[in-house]
N, C-alpha and C positions, 0 to 999 in steps of 0.2 A: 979338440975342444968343440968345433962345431957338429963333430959325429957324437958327440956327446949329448950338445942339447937338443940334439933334431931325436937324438931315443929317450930324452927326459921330455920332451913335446911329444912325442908318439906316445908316453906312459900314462903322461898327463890327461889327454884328449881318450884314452882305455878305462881311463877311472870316471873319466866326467861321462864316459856313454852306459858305464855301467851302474854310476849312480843316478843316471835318468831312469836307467830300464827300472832301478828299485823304487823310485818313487811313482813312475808309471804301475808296477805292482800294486804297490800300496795303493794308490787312486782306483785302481782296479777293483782290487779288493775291499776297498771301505765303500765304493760304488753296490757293490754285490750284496755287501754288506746291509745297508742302508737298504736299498730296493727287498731284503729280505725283509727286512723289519718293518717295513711300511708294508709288504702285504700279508707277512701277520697281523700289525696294527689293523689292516683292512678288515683280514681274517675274522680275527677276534671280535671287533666291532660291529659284525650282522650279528651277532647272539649274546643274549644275556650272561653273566656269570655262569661257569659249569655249576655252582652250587648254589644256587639262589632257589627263593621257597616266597611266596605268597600265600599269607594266610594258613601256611604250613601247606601248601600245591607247589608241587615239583617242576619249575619254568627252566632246571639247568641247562646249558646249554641250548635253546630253543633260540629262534628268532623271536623279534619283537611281535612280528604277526603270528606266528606261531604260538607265544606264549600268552596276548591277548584272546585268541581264539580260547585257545584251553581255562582261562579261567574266567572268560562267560560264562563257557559251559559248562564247568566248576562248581562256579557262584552262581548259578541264576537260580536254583532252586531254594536256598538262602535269601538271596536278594529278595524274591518276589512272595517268598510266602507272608502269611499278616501275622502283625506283630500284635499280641492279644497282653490286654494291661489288664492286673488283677486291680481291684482298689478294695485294697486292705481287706479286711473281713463281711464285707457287704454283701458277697454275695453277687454282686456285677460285675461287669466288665466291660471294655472300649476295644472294639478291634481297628487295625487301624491297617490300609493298603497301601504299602510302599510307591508304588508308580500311580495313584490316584493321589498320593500323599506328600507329593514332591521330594520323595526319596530314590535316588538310583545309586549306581556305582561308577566310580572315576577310575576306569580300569587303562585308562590312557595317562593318566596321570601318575596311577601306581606304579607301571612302565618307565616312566622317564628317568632316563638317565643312566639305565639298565645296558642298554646297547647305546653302540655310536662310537662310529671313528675317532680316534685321538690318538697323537703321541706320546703319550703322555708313559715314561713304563710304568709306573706304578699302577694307571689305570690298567693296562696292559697283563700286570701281575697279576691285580685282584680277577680280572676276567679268567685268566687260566689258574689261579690257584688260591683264590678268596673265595668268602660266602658274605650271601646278601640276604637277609632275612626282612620281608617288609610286611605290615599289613594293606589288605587293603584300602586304599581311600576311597571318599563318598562324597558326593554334592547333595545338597539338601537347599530347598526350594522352601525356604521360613515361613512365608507368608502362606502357603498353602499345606504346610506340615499343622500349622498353630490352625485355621482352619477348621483342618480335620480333628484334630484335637479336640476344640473345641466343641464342635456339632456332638463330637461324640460323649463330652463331656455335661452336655446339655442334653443325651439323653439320660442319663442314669443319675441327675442330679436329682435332691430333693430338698422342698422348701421343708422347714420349722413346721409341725400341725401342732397349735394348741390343744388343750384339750380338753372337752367339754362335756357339761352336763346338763343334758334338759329332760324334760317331763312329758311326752309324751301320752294323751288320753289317762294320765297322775302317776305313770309309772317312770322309773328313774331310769335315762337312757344315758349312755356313756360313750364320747367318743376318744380314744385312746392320744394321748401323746405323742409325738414325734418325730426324732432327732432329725434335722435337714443334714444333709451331707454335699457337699463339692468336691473338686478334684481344683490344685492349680497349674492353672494350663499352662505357664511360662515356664514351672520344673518339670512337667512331664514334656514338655519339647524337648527341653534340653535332655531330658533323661534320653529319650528316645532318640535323638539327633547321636549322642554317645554310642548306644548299642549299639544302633544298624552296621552292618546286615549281621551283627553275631549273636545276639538276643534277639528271639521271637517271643518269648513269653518276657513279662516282667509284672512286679506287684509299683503300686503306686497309693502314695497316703490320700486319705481323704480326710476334710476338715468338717469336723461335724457343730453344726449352729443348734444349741439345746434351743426347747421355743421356751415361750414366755410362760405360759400355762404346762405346767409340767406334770409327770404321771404320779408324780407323789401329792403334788398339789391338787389334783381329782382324786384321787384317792381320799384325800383329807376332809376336802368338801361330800364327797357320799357319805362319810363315815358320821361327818359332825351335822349337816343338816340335811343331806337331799334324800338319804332313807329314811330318818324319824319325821322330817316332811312330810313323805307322801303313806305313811304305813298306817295312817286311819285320819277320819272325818275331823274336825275340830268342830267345837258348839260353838255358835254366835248365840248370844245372851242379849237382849235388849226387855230391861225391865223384869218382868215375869215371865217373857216368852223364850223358847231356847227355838233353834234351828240346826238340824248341823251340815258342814258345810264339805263336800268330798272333796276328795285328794281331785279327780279327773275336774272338779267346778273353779280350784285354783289354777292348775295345772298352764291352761290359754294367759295368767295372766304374771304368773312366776318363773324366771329365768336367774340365770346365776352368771353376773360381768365379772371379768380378772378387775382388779386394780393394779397399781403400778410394781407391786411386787411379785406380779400373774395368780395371786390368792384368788379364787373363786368365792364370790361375796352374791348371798341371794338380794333380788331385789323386783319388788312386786310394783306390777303396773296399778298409779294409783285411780286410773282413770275405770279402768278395765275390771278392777278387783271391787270398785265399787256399784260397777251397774252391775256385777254379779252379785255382789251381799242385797243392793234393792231390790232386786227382784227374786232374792226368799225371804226380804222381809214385808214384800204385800201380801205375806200369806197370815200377817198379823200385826202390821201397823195399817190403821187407815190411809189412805192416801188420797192425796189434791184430787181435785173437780175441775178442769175448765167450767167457764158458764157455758151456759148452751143456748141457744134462739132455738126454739121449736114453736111449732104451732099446738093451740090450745084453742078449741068451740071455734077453729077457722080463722084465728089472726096469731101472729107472730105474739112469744112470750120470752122474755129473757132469764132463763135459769140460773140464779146467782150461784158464782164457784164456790168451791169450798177449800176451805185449805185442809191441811192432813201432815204428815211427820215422817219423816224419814233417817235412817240411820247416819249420826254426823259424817258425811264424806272424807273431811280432813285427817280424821281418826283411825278410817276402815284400815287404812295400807299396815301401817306400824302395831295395830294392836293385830291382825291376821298374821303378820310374818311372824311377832313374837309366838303367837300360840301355837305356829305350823311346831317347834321344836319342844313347846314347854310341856313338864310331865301332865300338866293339868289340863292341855290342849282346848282353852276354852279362851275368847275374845269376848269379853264383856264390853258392849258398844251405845251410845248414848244417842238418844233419840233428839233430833230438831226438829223444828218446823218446817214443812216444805210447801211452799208456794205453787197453782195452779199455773199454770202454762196463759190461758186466760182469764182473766178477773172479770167481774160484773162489770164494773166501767168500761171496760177494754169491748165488751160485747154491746150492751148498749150507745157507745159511742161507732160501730158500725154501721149504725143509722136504717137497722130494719126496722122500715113504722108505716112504709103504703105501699100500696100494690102500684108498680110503676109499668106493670106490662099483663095483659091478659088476652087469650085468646080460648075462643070455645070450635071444637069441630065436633059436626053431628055425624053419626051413623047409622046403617040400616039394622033394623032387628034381625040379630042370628046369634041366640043363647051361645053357642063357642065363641064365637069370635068378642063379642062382648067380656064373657070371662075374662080371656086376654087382656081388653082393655083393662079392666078394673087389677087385673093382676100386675100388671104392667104399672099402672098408675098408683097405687096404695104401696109400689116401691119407691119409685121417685117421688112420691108427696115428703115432706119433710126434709128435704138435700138444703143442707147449706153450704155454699159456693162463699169461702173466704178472699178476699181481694186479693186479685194475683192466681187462682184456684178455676182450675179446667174440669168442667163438666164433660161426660162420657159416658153415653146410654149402654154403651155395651160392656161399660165399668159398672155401671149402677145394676144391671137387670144380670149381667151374665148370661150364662146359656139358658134358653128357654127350654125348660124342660115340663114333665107330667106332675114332679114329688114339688114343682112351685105353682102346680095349680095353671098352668096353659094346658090349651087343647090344640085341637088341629082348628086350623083354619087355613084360610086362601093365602099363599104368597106368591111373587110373580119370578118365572122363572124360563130364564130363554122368549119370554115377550107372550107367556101364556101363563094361564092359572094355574097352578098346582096345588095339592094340601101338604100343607106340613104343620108339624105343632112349632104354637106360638104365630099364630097367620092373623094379620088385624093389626102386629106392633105399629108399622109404619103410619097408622093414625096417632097414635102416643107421640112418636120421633117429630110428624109433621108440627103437632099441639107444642113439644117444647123446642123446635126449629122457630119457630113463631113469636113464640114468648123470648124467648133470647132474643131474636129480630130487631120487637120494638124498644126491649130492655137496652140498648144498645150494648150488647156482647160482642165482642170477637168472634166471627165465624169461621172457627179451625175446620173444620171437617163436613162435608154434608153432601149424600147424593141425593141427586131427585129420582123418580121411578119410571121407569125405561119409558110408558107409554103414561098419558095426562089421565088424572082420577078425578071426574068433575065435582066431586064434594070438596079439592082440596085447592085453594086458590094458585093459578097460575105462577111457576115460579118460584111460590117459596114454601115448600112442601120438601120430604125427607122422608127416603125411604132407610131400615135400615136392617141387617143380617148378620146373624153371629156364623162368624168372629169377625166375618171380611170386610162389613158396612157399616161404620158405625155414623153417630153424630156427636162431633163436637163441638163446644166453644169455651170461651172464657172470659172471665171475669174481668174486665181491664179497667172499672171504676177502682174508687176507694173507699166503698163500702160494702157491706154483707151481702146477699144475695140468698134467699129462704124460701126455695119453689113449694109452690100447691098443688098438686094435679087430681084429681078427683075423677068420679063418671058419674053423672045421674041424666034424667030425661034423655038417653039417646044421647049423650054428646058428651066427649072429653074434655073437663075446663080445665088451664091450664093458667097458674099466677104465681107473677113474680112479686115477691115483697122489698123492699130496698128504699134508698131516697135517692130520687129522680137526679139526672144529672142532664140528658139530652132530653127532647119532645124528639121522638121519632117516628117519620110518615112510608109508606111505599107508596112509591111509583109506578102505576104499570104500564108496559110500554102496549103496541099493538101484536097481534099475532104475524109472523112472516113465511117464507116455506112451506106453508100448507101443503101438505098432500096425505093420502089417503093407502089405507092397508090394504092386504089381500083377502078374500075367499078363500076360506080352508073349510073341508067338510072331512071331519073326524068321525070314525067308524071305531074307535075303542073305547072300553070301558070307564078308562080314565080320564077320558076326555071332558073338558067342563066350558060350556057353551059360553061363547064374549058374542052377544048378538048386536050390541052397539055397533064395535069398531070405530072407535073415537080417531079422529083424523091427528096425524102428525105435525109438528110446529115448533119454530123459533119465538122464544118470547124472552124481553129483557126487564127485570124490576129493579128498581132506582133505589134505595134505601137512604134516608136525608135525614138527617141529625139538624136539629135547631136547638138553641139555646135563647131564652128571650125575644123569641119571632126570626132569629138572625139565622142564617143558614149556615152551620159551622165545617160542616163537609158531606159529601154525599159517596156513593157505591154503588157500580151497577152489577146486576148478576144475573147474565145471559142461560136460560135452559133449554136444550135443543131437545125434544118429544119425540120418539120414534111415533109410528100410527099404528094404534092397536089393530089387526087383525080380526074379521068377521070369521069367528069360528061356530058351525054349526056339528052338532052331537048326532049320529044317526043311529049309534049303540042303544036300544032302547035301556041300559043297564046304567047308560054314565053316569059320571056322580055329579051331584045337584048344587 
């Protein structure tokens, strides 16, 4: 019995060694096992699917970095080319740059998930015997896609043109119609956010704004008034007189506005279309007279206005547009009274009735230069100066020339004699420099002459030269002012008529600065001999306004004299 169980313990202890060694096996082997599958798992996990496509681009079996590289290089010529937008039948287009546009490719992103370790066997499977088919993905940068969109959508947009029709010198000019268009910019983002990178070209709607004035609606207006408008003259008819009036005489004052249904409707300036009908009908209605102040046998006379008729203003607009289209093309227009600008009252209440200013300057005998005077003075004799109203010798006389009866005479130039026609004015200019003085005028403008002219009193004298020199002043009472100027005996008189307002005195001050010219001995022809040589000097005149003894305000007016030059002629030829 005991030999027994010591060989059932030895059988025992055979079976238990021998089911260690199998399960040692087996540990073994699912060891093996395992470590194989994990580095397959590994294996498989550097590379994408054997059958996997991007964008229909063959990545099978690559690596991640491998297969990244290959569809940069793939795609980049896709990605980066510009995406060009037709918009509809216009005729334009928007091109638009992807990586200026905030458009690129997610080529890291299309990758994911492609490769990578896992145990997973089904991952496992599909990497050794699945297909993976993906497109590309894309980042897109909104703000700066809408951007570009836009800029570019803002070049080829176009506002509504109404369309119009004006007149031209009376011919009918036409500017066409037309339709505004846009693009909207939130569906072409999105349109274009879609494509990339598979569409470079695409068409895009444009919304088209009709204007308001449309091409039928011109159309309409030339047909019905703007060509039988301007295709001949129309009569103006006042009484028994006819006139007629051209298509280019309305043409400045006739236009055609839409109203609110964008109809083009003519409508004539009535301000404009009437100072054109008055001034063809003075060629046969009498017309107004201001009064006038003029002198008569040497005293001031009031020439009563007259009144006179002019075509009713209120009327001209309405009865001209009707005729522009009627077959009769004639405006039959009614005459009214029109009023003078001045009346007799209005001129005699001006208060020209005495001479409140008079001054006389004598000159020496020299047949030309006298002419001048008298020519010079028989312009300016009769000037009415209305209150407020700037006298202007070189407005009154203009250029002194031969066809007004000037000669040559002496003028000074560079501080020496010379001739030139109209020489002598500046005795005239001094005579109404004077009379303005004590008329108490405004002293706008006034030179004195370079060196002192002893016939002309210190100070307030006035030379003057066309166009550069002139003399002005003005009127600043509030009455008329009706100069006289005259020549007889040797001397220029010069008078103001008006009603007195100031007593006015000068003042002279004393001489200051004194000094003396040079010795110049001229050997040319043209030379003209100043054997004086009048010494140079500062001198100031006072100008004092009184009203009733009282001294209401005074002026002073300082003139500094160069010193005339002792110039001697030894040309026995010079001129005299």
């Amino acid at each position: 019995m005991a030999q027994s169980r010591v060989v059932e313990s030895r059988a025992t202890d055979s079976r238990a060694t021998e089911s260690r060694a199998m399960w040692l096996r087996l540990l073994a082997a699912t060891v093996i096992l395992v470590a194989a599958y994990v580095i397959l798992a590994l294996v498989v996990g550097r590379q994408v699917p054997a059958r996997a496509t991007v964008e229909g681009i063959d990545v099978g079996g690559m690596t991640q970095q491998v297969a990244s590289a290959t569809l940069r290089r793939e795609l980049e010529t896709t990605a980066t080319a510009p995406i060009v937008v037709s918009l509809a039948d216009t005729g334009r287009s928007i091109r638009i740059q992807p990586a200026s546009s905030g458009l690129a490719l997610d080529i890291d992103g299309t990758l994911e998930g492609m490769a990578g370790f896992s145990l997973n066997p089904v991952r496992i499977w599909e990497h050794l015997m699945g297909e993976i088919h993906r497109p590309v993905l894309t980042t897109v940068d909104a703000t700066r896609l809408r951007a570009a969109v836009d800029s570019g959508a803002k070049a080829v947009e176009t506002k509504p043109q109404d369309g119009t029709v004006t007149f031209p010198a009376g011919k009918v000019s036409v500017t066409p119609a037309g339709v505004g268009t846009s693009v909207d910019v939130s569906r072409l983002v999105a349109q274009i956010s879609q494509g990339y990178p598979r569409t470079t070209t695409m068409s895009a709607d444009v919304t088209r704004t009709p204007p308001q004035v449309t091409q039928d609606k011109v159309v309409a207006a030339v047909r019905s008034f703007a060509t039988p408008a301007m295709s001949a003259p129309i009569s103006l008819v006042v009484g028994d007189r006819t006139a007629p009036l051209l298509p280019a005489q309305v043409a400045p004052a006739l236009t055609m506005v839409a109203d609110d249904t964008g109809t083009l409707r003519p409508t004539l300036d009535g301000a404009a279309i009437g100072r054109i009908v008055a001034q063809l009908s003075t060629g046969f209605l009498p017309q107004p007279q201001d009064a006038r102040i003029v002198l008569q046998n040497g005293v001031p006379v009031v020439l009563p206005a007259v009144d006179g008729l002019q075509v009713d203003p209120a009327t001209v607009s309405d009865l001209v547009l009707k005729a522009l289209t009627d077959p009769k093309r004639t405006a039959t227009l009614t005459a009214t009274a029109a009023k003078p600008t001045l009346s007799t009252d209005q001129a005699t209440a001006l208060g020209v009735t005495s001479v409140i200013s008079s001054f006389d300057s004598a000159f020496p005998v020299n047949p030309s230069r006298t002419a001048n005077l008298v020519a010079a003075s028989n312009t300016i004799n009769g000037t009415f100066l209305a209150p407020g109203a700037t006298f202007s010798l070189n407005g009154i006389l203009g250029e002194r020339t031969a066809d007004k009866g000037y000669q040559e005479g002496y003028v000074i130039e560079g501080g020496r004699l010379v001739k030139g026609t109209g020489g002598g004015i500046s005795q005239v200019s001094t005579v109404v420099y004077n009379i303005a003085w004590f008329a108490g005028g405004d002293l706008v403008e006034h030179t004195p002459h370079s060196f002192y002219i002893s016939r002309y009193p210190e100070g307030r004298e006035a030379t003057v030269y066309w166009p550069t020199i002139d003399n002005k002043w003005k009127n600043t009472s509030k009455y008329g002012m009706l100069i006289q100027m005259y020549v007889s005996d040797n001397q220029v008189h010069g008078r103001i008529w008006s009603t007195k307002v100031y007593d006015v005195e000068a003042q002279q001050g004393p001489r200051s600065n004194v000094h003396t010219g040079r010795d110049i001995v001229d050997a040319t022809a043209a030379c003209v001999p100043q054997p004086v040589g009048t010494p140079g000097f500062d001198v100031t005149v006072t100008r004092v306004f009184t009203q009733n003894g009282v001294v209401v305000r005074s002026e002073d007016y300082t003139t500094k004299y160069d010193p005339e030059d002792r110039i001697t002629c030894t040309n026995p030829n010079h001129a005299n």
